[in-house]
Structure formats: C-alpha cells, structure tokens
Residue, then its C-alpha position, 0 to 999 in steps of 0.5 A: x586380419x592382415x591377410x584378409x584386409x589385404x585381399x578385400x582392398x585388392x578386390x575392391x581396387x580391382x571393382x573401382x570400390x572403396x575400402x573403408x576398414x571398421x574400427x581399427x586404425x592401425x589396419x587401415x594405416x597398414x593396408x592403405x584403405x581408403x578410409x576408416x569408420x568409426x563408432x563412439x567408443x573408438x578413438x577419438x576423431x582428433x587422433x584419427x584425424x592426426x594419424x590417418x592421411x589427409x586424402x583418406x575418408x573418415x565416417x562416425x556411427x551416431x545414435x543421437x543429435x549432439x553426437x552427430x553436431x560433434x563427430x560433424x564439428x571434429x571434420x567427419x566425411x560421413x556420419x552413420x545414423x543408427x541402427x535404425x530398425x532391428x537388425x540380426x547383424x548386431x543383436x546389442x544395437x540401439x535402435x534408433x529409428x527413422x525419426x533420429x534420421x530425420x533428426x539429425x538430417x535436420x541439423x547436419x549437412x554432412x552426408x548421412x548413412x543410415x544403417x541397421x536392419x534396412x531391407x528392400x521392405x524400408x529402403x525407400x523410408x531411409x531414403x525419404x528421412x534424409x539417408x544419402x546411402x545405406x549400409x546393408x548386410x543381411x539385406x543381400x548377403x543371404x540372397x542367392x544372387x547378390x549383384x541382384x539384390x543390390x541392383x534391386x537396392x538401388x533401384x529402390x532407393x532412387x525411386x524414393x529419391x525420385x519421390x522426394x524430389x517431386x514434392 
C-alpha cells in the first residue's frame, strides 16, 4: 500500500487536497498524510493522538450518540456519522440513519460527516440533519465525468445549506 499512498498524497499536493489515510497509523506516519480517520475498532484516539503529529487531523466513524460525545471528548478534528443509507460500498454496514445525524448534531459541536449511501437523490437531507460535508464513493466514482458529479454535489448541498438558513 506504500507505493499507492505515495502517489495519491503527491496528486492530492499537487490539486491543494488533503489526504487523510483510513485506518492505518503507521501509513499515515510514513507518507506524512495530512491526517488519519479512524473507526470504533482501530486503535484507540489517545494512542493516535500521542504518536500522530499535533498539525495532523484526526476524524472518527460513529453509529451512536455516546460514541460521538466520547470520540469528541478524546480531541477529534471530525467525526463520521454513519452509514446513513445502504450503501453498496460496504455491505456489512450499520445503517444509521438521518435521524442519528440529527442526534448527534444535537449533542456535539464537532464538525459532522455524514457517510454511507449518500447520493445526489439524499444529499440535500444530510445537509439539512446537521452534516458539515459528506463522504461519497459510488455517488461519482460510477459517473463518466466525475469532476461533474461533484460539482453537481456541491451545488447541492449548498442549496439545502441555503434552505436552512432561510428558516
């Protein structure tokens, strides 16, 4: 995975991109990414926290209410909400639902990500549940042009960004 992290983290220097790196510490540490996401059954934030550089970011997937207080607690840069719809990216995932982004929009100030089956048909209902961004995989990688689809995303989401603050 050396090679290939190496690459991306040039190419995402190269678009002004951050790289943030899933799950593995040590990778991050060797390709100096600019951060590291991880879930409730890596290692524990305390041990990221201590090994990763203070300037690198630190993002946490939760499911529930008292997973996102606790990763928000142990010093978290962002936390992941989800999977909030079914996603065909990871079949074993726990679907949470808008309404545990609500949740738990409630209960942190921490940015929210919501992640998991978000599409250009539900963008705009993450948006309005209280997700900063979103995290999309199969939304643009299965499009002919991608840089449109994302475009098209954004657009989106500003759109119910806009809606919400109207109210």
């Amino acid at each position: 995975m050396l090679p290939i992290a190496q690459k991306l983290k040039e190419l995402c220097a190269e678009s002004d991109v951050l790289f943030i790196i899933n799950d593995y510490l040590d990778l991050a540490l060797a390709v100096d990414a600019d951060g590291l996401h991880i879930g409730q059954g890596d290692l524990p934030l305390s041990i990221i926290r201590r090994e990763l550089p203070i300037d690198k970011i630190v993002g946490c997937s939760v499911t529930t209410v008292s997973q996102a207080i606790k990763a928000q607690d142990e010093g978290v840069d962002y936390i992941s909400v989800g999977s909030i719809f079914p996603t065909i990216t990871k079949k074993k995932a726990i679907v949470v639902g808008v309404g545990m982004l609500k949740e738990v929009k409630q209960v942190v100030s921490s940015p929210l990500v919501a992640i998991g089956g978000i599409n250009e048909d539900n963008i705009g209902q993450v948006v309005v549940a209280g997700a900063d961004s979103v995290a999309v995989i199969s939304a643009v990688l299965g499009e002919e042009d991608v840089k449109e689809v994302v475009h098209w995303l954004i657009a989106q989401m500003e759109l119910a960004k806009e809606k919400c603050q109207s109210r």
